[in-house]
Every structure is written in structure tokens, then in C-alpha cells.
TIMARZA-510626 format. One line per field, with one value per residue (C-alpha): chain; x, y, z; residue in three letters. Coordinates in nm, 4 decimals, always signed. Example, Ala and Ser with C-alpha at 12.3 -4.5 7.8 and 13.67 -1.06 7.14 Angstrom:
2
chain <- (A, A)
xx <- (+1.2300, +1.3670)
yy <- (-0.4500, -0.1060)
zz <- (+0.7800, +0.7140)
resn <- (ALA, SER)
// end
This chain:
449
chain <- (A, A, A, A, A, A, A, A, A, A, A, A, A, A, A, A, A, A, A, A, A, A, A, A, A, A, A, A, A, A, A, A, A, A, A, A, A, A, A, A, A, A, A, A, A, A, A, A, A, A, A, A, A, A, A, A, A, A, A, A, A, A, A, A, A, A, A, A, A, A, A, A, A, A, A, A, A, A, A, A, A, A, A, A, A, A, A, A, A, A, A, A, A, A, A, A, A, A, A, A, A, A, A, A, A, A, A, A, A, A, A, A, A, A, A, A, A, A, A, A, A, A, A, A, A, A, A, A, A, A, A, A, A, A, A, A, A, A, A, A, A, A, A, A, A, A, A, A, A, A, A, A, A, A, A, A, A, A, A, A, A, A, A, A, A, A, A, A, A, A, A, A, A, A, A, A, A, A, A, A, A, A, A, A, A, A, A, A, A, A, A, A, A, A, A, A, A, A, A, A, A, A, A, A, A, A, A, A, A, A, A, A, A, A, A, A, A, A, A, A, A, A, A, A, A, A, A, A, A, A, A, A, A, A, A, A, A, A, A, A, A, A, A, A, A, A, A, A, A, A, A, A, A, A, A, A, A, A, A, A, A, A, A, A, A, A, A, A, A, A, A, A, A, A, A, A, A, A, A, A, A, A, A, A, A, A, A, A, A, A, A, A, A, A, A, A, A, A, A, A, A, A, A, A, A, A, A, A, A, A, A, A, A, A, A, A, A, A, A, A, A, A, A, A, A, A, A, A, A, A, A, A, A, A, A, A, A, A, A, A, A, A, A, A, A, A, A, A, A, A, A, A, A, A, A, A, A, A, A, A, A, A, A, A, A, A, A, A, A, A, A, A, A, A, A, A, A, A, A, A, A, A, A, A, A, A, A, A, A, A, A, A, A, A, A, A, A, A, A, A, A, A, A, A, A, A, A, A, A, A, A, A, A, A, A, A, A, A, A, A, A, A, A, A, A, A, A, A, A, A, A, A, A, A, A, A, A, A, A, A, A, A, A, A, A, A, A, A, A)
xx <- (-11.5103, -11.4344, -11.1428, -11.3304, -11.4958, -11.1382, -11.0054, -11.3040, -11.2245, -10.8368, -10.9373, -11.2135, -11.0001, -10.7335, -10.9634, -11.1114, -10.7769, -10.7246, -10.9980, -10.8780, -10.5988, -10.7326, -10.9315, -10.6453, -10.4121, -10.2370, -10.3462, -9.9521, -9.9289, -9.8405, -10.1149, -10.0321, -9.6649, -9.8629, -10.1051, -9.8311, -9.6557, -9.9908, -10.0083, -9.6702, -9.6668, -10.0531, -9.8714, -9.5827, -9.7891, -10.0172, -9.7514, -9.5615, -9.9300, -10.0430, -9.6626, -9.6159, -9.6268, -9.7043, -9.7541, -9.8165, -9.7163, -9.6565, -9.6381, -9.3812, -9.4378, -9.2489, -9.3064, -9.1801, -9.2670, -9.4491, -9.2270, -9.0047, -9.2219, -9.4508, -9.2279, -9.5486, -9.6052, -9.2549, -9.3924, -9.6609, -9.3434, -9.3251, -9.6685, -9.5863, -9.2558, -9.3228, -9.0446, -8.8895, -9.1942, -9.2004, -8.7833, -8.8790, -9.1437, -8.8868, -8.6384, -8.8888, -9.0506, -8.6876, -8.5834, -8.8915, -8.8719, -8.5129, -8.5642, -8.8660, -8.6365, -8.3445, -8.5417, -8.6253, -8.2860, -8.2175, -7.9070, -7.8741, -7.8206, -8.1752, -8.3116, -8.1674, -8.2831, -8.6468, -8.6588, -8.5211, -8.7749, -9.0589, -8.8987, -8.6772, -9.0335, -9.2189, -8.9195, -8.8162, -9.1509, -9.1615, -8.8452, -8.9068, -9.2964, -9.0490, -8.7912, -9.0494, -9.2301, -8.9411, -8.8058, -9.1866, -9.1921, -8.8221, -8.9484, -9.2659, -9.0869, -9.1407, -8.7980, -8.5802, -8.5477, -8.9384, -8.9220, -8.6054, -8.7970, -9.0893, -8.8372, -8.6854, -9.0190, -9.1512, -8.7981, -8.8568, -8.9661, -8.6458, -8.4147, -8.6208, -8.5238, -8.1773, -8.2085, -8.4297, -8.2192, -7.9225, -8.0729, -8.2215, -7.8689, -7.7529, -7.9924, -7.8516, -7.5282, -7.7612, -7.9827, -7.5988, -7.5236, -7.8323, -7.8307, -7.4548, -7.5237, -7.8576, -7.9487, -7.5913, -7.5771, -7.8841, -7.7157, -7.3616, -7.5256, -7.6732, -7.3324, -7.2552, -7.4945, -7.4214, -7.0256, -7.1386, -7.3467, -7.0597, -6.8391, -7.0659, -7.2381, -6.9164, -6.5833, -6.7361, -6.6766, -7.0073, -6.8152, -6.7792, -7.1380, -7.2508, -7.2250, -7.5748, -7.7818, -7.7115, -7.5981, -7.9314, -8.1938, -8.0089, -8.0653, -8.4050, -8.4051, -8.2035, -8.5112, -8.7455, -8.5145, -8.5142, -8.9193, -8.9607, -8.6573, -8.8278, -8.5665, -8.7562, -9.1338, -9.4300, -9.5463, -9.6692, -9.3946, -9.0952, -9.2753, -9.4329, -9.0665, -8.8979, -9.2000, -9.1466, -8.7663, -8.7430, -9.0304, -8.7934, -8.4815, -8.6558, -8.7857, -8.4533, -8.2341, -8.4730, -8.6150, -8.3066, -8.0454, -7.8921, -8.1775, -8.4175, -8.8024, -8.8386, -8.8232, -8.8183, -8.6003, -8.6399, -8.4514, -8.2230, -8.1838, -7.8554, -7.8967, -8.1405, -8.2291, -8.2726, -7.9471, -7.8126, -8.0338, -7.9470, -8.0254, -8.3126, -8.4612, -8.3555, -8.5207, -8.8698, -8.8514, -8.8049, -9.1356, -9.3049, -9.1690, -9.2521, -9.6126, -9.6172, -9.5534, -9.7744, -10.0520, -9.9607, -10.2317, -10.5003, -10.4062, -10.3863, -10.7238, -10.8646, -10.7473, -10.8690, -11.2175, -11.1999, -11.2963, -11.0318, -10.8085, -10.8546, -10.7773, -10.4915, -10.3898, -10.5075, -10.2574, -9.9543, -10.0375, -9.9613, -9.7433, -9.4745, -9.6802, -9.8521, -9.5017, -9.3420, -9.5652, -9.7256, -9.5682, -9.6090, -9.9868, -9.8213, -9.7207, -9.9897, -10.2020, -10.0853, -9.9902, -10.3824, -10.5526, -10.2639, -10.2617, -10.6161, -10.6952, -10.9151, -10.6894, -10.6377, -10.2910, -10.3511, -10.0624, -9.9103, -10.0359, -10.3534, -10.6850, -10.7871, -10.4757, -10.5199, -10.9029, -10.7827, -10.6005, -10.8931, -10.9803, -10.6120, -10.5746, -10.9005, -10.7368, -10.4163, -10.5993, -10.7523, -10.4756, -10.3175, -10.5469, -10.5689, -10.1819, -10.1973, -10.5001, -10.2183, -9.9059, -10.0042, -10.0398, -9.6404, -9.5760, -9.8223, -9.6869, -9.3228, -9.2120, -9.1957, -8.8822, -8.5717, -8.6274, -8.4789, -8.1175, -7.7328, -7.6548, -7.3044, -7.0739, -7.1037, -7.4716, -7.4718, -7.1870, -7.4263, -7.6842, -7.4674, -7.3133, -7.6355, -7.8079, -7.4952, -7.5581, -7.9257, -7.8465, -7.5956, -7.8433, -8.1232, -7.8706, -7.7516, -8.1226, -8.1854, -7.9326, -8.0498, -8.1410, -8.4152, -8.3746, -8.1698, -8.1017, -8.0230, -8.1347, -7.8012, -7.9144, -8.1605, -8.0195, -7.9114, -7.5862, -7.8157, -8.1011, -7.7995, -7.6786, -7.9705, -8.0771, -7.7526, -7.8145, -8.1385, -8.0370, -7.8075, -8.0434, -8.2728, -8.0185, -7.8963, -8.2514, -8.3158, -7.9895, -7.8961, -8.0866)
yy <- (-4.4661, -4.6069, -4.5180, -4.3139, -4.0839, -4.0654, -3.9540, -3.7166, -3.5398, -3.5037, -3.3545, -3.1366, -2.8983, -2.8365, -2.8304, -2.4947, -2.3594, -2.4354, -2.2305, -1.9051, -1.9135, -1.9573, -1.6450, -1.4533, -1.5375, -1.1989, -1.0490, -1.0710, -1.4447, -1.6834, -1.8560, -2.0918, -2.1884, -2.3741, -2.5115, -2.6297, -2.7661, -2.9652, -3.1495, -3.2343, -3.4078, -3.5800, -3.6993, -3.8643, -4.0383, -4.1587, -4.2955, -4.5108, -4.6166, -4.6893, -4.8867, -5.0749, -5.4526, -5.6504, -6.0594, -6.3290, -6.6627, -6.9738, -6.7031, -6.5015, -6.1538, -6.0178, -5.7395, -5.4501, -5.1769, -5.2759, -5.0586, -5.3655, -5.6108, -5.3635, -5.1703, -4.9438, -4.7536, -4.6435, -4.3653, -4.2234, -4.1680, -3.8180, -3.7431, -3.8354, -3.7500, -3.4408, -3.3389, -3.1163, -2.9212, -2.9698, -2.8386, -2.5667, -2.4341, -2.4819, -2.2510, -1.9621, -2.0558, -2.0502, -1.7626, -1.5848, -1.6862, -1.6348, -1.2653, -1.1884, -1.3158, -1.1091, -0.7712, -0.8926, -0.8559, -1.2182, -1.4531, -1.7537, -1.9657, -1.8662, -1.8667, -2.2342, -2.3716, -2.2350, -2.3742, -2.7301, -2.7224, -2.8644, -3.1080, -3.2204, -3.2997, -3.5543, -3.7248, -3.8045, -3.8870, -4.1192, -4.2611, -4.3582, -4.5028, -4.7310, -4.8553, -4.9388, -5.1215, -5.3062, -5.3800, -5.4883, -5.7480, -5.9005, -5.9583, -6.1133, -6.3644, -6.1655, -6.3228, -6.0008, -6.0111, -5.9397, -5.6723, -5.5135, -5.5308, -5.3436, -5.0874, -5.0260, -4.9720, -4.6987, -4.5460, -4.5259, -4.1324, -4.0726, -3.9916, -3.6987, -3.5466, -3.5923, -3.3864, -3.1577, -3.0428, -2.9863, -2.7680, -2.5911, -2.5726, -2.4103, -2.1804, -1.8856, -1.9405, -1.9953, -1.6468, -1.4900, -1.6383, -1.5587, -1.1953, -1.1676, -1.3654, -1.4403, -1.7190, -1.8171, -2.0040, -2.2763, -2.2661, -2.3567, -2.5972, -2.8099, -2.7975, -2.9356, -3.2414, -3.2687, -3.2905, -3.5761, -3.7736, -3.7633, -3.9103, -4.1707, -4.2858, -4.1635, -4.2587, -4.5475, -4.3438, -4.3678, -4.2219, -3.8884, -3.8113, -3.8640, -3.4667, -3.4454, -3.5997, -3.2322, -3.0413, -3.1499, -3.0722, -2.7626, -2.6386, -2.6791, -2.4945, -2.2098, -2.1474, -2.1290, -1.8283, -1.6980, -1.6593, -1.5045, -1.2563, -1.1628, -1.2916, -1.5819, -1.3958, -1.6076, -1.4336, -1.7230, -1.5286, -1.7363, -1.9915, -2.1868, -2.1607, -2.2942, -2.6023, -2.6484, -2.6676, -2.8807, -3.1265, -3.1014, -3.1464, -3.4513, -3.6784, -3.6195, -3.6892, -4.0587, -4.1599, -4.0733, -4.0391, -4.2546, -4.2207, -4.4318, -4.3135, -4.3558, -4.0840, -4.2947, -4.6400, -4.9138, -5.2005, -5.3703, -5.0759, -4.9797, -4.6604, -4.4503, -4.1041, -4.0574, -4.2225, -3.9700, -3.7425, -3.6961, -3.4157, -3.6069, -3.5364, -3.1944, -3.1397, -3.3146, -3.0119, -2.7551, -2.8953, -2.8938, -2.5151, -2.3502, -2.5082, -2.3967, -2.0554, -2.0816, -2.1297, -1.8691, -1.6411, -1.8615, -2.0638, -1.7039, -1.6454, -1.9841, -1.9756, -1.6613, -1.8695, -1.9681, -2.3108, -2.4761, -2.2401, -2.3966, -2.7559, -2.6521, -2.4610, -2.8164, -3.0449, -2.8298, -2.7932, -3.1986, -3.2194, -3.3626, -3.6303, -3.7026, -3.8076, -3.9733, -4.2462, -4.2839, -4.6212, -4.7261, -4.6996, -4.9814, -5.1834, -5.2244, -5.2489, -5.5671, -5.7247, -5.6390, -5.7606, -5.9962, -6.3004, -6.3016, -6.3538, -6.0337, -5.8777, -6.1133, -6.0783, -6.0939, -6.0370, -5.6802, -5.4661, -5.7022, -5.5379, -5.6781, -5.5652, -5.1887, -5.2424, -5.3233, -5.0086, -4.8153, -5.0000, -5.0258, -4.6456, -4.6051, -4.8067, -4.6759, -4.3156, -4.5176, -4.5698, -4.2561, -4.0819, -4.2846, -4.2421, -3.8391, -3.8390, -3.9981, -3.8316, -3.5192, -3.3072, -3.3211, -3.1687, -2.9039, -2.8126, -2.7144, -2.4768, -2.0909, -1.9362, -1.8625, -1.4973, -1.2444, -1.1354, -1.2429, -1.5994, -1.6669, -1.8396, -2.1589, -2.1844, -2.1068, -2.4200, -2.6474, -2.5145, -2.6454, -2.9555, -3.0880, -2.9943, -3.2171, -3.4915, -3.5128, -3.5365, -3.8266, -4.0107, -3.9673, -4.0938, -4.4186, -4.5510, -4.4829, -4.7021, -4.9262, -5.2208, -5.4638, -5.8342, -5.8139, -6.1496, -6.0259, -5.7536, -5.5921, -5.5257, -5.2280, -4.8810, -4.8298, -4.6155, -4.4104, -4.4006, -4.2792, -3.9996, -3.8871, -3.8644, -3.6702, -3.4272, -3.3877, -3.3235, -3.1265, -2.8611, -2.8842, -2.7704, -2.5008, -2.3821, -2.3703, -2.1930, -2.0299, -1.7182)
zz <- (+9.6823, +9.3352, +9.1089, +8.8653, +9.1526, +9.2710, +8.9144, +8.9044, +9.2578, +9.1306, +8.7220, +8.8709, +9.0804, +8.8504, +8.5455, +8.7027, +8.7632, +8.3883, +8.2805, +8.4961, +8.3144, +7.9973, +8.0518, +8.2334, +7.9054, +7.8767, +7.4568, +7.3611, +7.4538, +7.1043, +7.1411, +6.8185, +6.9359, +7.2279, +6.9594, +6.7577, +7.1173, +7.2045, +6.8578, +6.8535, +7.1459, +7.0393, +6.7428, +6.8420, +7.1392, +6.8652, +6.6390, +6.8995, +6.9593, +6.6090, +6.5421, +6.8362, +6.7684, +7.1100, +7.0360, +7.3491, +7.3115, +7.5648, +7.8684, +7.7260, +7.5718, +7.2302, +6.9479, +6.7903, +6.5393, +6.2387, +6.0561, +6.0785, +5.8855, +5.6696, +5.5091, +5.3410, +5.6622, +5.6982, +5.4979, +5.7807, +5.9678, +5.7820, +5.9477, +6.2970, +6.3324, +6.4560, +6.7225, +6.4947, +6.5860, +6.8909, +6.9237, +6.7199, +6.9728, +7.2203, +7.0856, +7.0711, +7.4393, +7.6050, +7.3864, +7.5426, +7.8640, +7.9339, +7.7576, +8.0058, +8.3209, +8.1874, +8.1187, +8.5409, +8.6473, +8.6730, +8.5819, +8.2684, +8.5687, +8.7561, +8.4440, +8.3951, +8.7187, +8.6812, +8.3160, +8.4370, +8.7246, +8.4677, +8.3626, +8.6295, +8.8668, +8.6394, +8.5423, +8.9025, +8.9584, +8.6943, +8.7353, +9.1233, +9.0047, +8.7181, +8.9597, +9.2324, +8.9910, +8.8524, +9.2355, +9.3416, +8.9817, +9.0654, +9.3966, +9.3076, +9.1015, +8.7111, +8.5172, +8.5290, +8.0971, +8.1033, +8.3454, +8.1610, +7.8595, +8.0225, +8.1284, +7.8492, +7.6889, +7.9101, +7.9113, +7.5035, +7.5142, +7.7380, +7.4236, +7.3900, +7.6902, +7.6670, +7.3491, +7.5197, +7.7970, +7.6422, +7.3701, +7.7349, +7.8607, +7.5497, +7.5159, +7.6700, +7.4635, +7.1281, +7.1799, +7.2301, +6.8540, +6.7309, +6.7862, +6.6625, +6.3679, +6.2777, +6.0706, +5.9803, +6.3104, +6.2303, +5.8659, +6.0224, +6.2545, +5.9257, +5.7783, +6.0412, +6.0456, +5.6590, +5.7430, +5.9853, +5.7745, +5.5436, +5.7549, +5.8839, +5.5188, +5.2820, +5.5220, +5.7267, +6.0565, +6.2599, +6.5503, +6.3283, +6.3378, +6.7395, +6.7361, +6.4748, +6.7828, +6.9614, +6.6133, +6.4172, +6.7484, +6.8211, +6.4357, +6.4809, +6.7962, +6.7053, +6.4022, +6.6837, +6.8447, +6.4950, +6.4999, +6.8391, +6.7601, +6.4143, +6.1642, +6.0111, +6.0265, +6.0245, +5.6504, +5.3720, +5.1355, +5.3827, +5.5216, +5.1892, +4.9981, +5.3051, +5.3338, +4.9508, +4.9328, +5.2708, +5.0977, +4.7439, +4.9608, +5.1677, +4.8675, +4.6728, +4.9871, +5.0412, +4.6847, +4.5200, +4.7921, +5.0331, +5.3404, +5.4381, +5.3839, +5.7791, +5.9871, +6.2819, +6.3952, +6.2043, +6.4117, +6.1112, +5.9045, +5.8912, +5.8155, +6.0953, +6.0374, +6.3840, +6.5156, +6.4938, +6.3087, +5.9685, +5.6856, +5.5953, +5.9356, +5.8908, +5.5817, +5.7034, +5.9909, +5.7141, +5.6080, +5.8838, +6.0537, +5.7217, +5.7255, +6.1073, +5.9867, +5.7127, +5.9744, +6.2085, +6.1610, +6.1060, +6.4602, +6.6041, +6.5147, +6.6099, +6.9549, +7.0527, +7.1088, +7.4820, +7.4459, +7.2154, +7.3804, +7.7087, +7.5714, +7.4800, +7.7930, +7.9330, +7.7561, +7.7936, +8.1747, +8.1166, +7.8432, +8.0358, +8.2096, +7.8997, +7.7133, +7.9980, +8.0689, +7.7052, +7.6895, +8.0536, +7.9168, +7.6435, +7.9346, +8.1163, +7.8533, +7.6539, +8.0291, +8.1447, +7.7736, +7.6120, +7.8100, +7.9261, +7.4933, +7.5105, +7.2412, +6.8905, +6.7205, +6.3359, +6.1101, +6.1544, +5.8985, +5.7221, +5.7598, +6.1056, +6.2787, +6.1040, +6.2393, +6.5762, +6.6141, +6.6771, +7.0328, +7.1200, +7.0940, +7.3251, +7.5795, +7.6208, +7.6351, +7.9222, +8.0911, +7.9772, +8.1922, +8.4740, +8.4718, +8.4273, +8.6540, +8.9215, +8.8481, +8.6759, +9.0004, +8.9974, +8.6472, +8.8119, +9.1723, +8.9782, +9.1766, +9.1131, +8.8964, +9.1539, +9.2234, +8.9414, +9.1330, +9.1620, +9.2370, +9.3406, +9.1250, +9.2994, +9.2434, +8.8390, +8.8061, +9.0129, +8.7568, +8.4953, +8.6358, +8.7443, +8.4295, +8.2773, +8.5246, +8.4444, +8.0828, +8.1371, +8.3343, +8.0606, +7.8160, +8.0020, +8.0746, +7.7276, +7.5759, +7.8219, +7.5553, +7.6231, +7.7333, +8.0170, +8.1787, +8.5828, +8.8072, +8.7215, +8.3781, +8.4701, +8.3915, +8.7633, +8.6841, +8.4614, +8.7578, +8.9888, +8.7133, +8.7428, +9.1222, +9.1389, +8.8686, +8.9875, +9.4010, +9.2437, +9.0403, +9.3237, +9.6215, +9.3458, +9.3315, +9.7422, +9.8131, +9.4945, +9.4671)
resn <- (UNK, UNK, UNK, UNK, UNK, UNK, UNK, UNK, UNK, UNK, UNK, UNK, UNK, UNK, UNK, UNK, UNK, UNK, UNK, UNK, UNK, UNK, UNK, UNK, UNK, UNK, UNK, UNK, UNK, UNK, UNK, UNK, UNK, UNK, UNK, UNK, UNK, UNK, UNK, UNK, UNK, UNK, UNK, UNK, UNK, UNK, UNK, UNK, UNK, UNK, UNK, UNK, UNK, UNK, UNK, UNK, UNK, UNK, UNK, UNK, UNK, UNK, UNK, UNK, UNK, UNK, UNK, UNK, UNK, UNK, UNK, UNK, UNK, UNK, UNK, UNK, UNK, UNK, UNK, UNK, UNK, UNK, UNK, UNK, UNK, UNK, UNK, UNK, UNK, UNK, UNK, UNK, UNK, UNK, UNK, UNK, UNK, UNK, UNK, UNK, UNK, UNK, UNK, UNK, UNK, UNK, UNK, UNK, UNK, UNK, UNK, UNK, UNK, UNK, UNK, UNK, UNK, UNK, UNK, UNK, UNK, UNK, UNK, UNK, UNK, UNK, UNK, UNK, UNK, UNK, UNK, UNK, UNK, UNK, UNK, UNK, UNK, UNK, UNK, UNK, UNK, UNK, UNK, UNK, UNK, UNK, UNK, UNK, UNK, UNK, UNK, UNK, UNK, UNK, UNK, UNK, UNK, UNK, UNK, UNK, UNK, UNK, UNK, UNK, UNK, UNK, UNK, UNK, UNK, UNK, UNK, UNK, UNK, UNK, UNK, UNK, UNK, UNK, UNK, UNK, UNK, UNK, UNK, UNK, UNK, UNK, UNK, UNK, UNK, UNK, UNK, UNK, UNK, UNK, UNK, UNK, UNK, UNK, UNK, UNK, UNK, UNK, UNK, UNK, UNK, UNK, UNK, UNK, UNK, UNK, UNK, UNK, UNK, UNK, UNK, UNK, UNK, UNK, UNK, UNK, UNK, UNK, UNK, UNK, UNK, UNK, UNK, UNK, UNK, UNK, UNK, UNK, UNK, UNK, UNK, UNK, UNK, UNK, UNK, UNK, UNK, UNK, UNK, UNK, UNK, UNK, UNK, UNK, UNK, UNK, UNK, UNK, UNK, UNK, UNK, UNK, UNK, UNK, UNK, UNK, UNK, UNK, UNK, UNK, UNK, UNK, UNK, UNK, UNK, UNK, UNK, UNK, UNK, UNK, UNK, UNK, UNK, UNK, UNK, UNK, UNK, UNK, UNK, UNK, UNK, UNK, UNK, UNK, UNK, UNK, UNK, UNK, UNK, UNK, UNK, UNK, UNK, UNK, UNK, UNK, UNK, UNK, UNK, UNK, UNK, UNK, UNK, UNK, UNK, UNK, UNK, UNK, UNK, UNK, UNK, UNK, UNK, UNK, UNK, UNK, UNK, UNK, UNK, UNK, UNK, UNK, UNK, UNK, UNK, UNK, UNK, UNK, UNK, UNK, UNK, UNK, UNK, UNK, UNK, UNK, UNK, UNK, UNK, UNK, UNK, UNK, UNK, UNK, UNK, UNK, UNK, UNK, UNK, UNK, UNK, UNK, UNK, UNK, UNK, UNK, UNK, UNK, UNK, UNK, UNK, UNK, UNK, UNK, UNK, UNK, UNK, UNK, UNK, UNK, UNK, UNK, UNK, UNK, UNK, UNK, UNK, UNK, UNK, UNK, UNK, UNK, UNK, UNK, UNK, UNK, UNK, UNK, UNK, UNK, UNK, UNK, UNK, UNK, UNK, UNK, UNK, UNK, UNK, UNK, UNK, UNK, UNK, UNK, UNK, UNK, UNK, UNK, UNK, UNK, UNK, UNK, UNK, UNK, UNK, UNK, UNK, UNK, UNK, UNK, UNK, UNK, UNK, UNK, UNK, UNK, UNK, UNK, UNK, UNK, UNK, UNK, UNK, UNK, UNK, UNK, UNK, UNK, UNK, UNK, UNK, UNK, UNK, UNK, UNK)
// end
């Protein structure tokens, strides 16, 4: 049996299961908050794509972002930068879920360890398929820098999710201060990130503004709880001001103020608006939640066709699995096509490299799928919510702690840097963090309920 019949046999099963419940979509779902979920997550796998640099020279791999070298393009980061959106959805999905679950009789902390269940399952799975692969290339003689490297750049999208789940852990807390204070709290929150950025660009005190890289995601979340809970509506009348002044805010904050043009690292740059986020960043996401507002109706109406409905019932059923091993799709690619010469390496950014982008997208959707086709039926056999009841005391700080733990682990593999010279140099303590965390939630979610 080849590969591709095998790929067939595992798509075709769950591809009519993703149809059912396409057509069994209740009428009062928000259909365009998963829309707006699905692109976010196409985008941002398409811009690491489209920037990532890989050169192959006397046996030895290197690269980078051609954000680096060409500064021109550091502009398309405004189009692709799209997790705002994506944080944005989040807040009204876990604002809705953990409202349904409540209205069920059930606890924060159930609601917690059902929410963290999605996630928790394709990262472990991905995180075991890294570390066996890194074990299998030390032992097969690969010099441990090059298989660091190729750790640290699958582990890229892993920043995200250390973002991610805190703004989940927070969540009960946030829909608390949301319906005691409305939108004061996201306004307090970019305060906030502006009081941090001051510290770090006016005082010289970097260390002042590590709170922005929860303070600046949670923001963004917290407008999300705003639109499910009706204070920020999805009516053209709010949502083009709020695009226009976050696009006025955004060009005078980079042409004329002190932030880069890049919404995304630039390695060099002293200045990141991503590390930590800064109000630049925060002003790009006004842009892009008032134009998701501005769209509301129109997506609403759109997806009430079956058929691009379904796609995007189909990527979300994946969206995990799709993120997580975008750049493990990098990997293999440039060490499958680099050193056999089937891939040239013209100057980043001249017309035959911007050509050349068109195949090297099509293969890395290749792989993609091959990858998802292999490790999506994990994201997909998440277990069912803990049942709506008590859970003792115990049980809702193991929700906590190993929510915490999970975060810590995310956080030390990703400032795992690349290059490391031994064995020892892979993000074990991080890989450890996280197994706990993880054993943790899990035993929480067995016994809890």
C-alpha cells in the first residue's frame, strides 16, 4: 500500500464526519469568528513560509528571514501578522464556552481543564515526534548545532502558545472584569503596555516591559469578550472608526514614531514590536478587529452556504496541528530539496527568489499534509469536557498549577536559541516543564470531576 492510499484511507473518514457537522451546525453558531480563526492561522503559516531564508553551502545549512536583508518587505508584515486576530477570536470563543459550561452547572476549573484539553494533545504529540527525532539524528551521527537549529525552528510557533494559554487561564478572571467594568479593562490593559514601552524605549529598562508579552495579548483578548458580551457590536458605525484610528494610530506610532514598520522579529533590530509587544502591535489589531467587525455580516451570510462552510469547519478541526508543525514542514523540506541542488538559492528578495516562492509554498503544503494527515487524528480524539459538577479544591489548583507548568515549559523551549554545540543544549528543562504540566492537567481531568 503506498503513502498516498494510506493518507487517503486516514482524510476520508474524518472528512465525512466533517461534513455531519457542518450540516448539524446549530443556526446561533458565529459562523464568521471561525472564518476569521481559519485565516488567521492560513496567514501566519504563509508568512513564516513566504520569509523564511534557507541557504546550503559546503554541507552545512544556514538562513533566516528576508526581513533581515530586504528591508522593503518588512512592510507585508502588517498583512500577515495576523494573531491579533486570531487572540481576538479567542476571547469571544472562551468567553462563550466557559458561559455555556457555567449556565451547565460546571466549575472555572472544569471549564479550564476541558479548554486546555485541545491544546494540551497536539502539543505533546508534537513534542514527543521533535525529541524522538532529535534523539534518532544525535544518534545517527547529525552534529548536535544542526539538529538544535532544526529544533529551534519547528519550536518557532511555540511563543504563541505560551501567550495562548495564559490568556486561557485568565479567562475566567477577565469575563469577571469585563462584566464589572466593561471596556475600561482592555483600555487599562493598553495603558498598561504604553507604561511599558515607556520604560523600555524612554528609561532604558527592558526589564520594565516583560509584563506587555501577557498585558498586550490579553488586551486583545478581553475585545473579543467584549463582542460576544455585546459591548463592542459588530455595526460598521464602531467597527470602521476603530480600523481608521488604529491604522492613524499605527503609521504615526512607525513613520513618525519610535517603532519599527515590522510587525514581526527582525533579528538585529533593536527595537521588536513583538518582544514584547508594543503599542504599535496594538494599534495594527485595532485595524484588523474593526475590519473583522466591519465584515461580520457579510461573513455571516457567506458561510451559511454548506460548502465553504465545511472548509472551514475542516481547518479548525486542525488548526492546532496545522500551526504546530508548519515549520517542521520547513525542515524537512530544505533537508529533502537543499542539498540534493533541486532548489536554486538566488539572492533573497531579486525576482527569481520572489518567483521561487510559488513552488516552495506547494511543497511545504506537501508536507503540511502529509504531517496533518499523520498527526491530525490527535488534535481530533481530545477528549470530552469534564462533566458540568463540583470538583474538589485539590483538583481546580492542579488545574491551575499544571496550566502554569505547561506555560513555563512552552516558554523555556522557546527561548531555546539556535546553534547549540552539545546534546545538552536542547530545551530539555523546558520538555520536562512541560510533561509535568501536562500529567498534571491530565490526572486533574481523570479524577477531578
Amino acid at each position: 500500500m503506498g503513502l498516498f492510499e494510506v493518507l487517503g484511507r486516514r482524510v476520508a473518514g474524518p472528512g465525512r464526519a466533517i461534513l455531519e457537522a457542518a450540516e448539524r451546525t446549530p443556526p446561533h453558531r458565529e459562523r464568521h469568528a471561525d472564518l476569521l480563526r481559519a485565516l488567521a492561522i492560513t496567514a501566519v503559516v504563509t508568512g513564516h513560509w513566504l520569509a523564511t531564508v534557507v541557504t546550503y553551502a559546503d554541507g552545512r545549512f544556514g538562513g533566516g528571514s528576508v526581513l533581515e536583508t530586504v528591508p522593503w518587505t518588512r512592510a507585508l508584515s502588517w498583512l500577515f501578522q495576523v494573531m491579533p486576530v486570531f487572540f481576538f477570536v479567542g476571547g469571544y470563543a472562551n468567553a462563550a464556552s466557559l458561559s455555556a459550561y457555567r449556565d451547565r452547572g460546571g466549575t472555572a476549573a472544569g471549564w479550564l481543564l476541558g479548554r486546555t484539553d485541545r491544546l494540551v494533545r497536539p502539543t505533546t504529540a508534537f513534542f514527543a515526534a521533535i525529541a524522538v527525532a532529535a534523539v534518532a539524528a544525535l544518534a545517527l551521527g547529525v552534529p548536535a548545532d544542526a539538529v538544535n537549529t532544526a529544533v529551534w525552528l519547528a519550536a518557532i510557533p511555540l511563543w504563541f502558545l505560551a501567550a495562548y494559554f495564559t490568556v486561557v487561564l485568565l479567562t475566567p478572571v477577565m469575563l469577571v472584569l469585563h462584566r464589572r467594568a466593561g471596556l475600561v479593562v482592555p483600555v487599562a490593559l493598553v495603558v498598561l503596555v504604553g507604561l511599558g514601552d515607556l520604560a523600555r524605549l524612554g528609561f532604558g529598562l527592558p526589564q520594565a516591559a516583560l509584563g506587555n508579552f501577557v498585558f498586550a495579548w490579553l488586551a486583545v483578548h478581553q475585545l473579543g469578550i467584549a463582542w460576544r458580551e455585546g459591548a463592542l457590536p459588530a455595526r460598521p458605525r464602531v467597527a470602521l472608526p476603530l480600523a481608521a484610528g488604529g491604522l492613524a494610530a499605527l503609521v504615526a506610532l512607525t513613520v513618525a514614531g519610535p517603532y519599527p514598520v515590522s510587525m514581526v522579529t527582525v533579528p538585529g533590530e533593536e527595537v521588536q514590536n513583538t518582544s514584547p509587544p508594543t503599542l504599535a502591535l496594538l494599534a495594527l489589531a485595532a485595524v484588523q478587529v474593526g475590519l473583522a467587525l466591519a465584515l461580520r455580516d457579510a461573513g455571516e451570510r457567506w458561510l451559511r452556504r454548506l460548502r465553504p462552510w465545511t472548509v472551514v469547519v475542516a481547518v479548525n478541526s486542525l488548526i492546532m496541528t496545522f500551526f504546530l508543525w508548519h515549520m517542521t514542514a520547513v525542515v524537512i523540506a530544505a533537508v529533502v530539496l537543499y542539498p540534493t541542488g533541486v532548489m536554486p538559492q538566488p539572492p533573497p528578495g531579486s525576482a527569481a527568489w520572489l518567483l521561487l516562492r510559488v513552488p516552495w509554498v506547494a511543497v511545504l503544503a506537501v508536507v503540511l499534509a502529509a504531517l496533518v494527515a499523520v498527526f491530525g487524528g490527535v488534535e481530533r480524539r481530545a477528549g470530552p469536557r469534564p462533566s458540568p459538577g463540583g470538583i474538589a479544591l485539590t483538583w481546580r489548583a492542579a488545574a491551575v498549577a499544571g496550566t502554569a507548568a505547561v506555560v513555563a515549559g512552552l516558554v523555556l523551549v522557546a527561548l531555546n536559541g539556535p546553534g547549540g554545540r552539545t546534546p545538552a543544549d536542547l530545551p530539555i528543562a523546558g520538555l520536562v516543564c512541560y510533561a509535568a504540566g501536562a500529567a498534571l492537567l491530565r490526572t486533574a481531568r481523570r479524577r477531578g470531576p
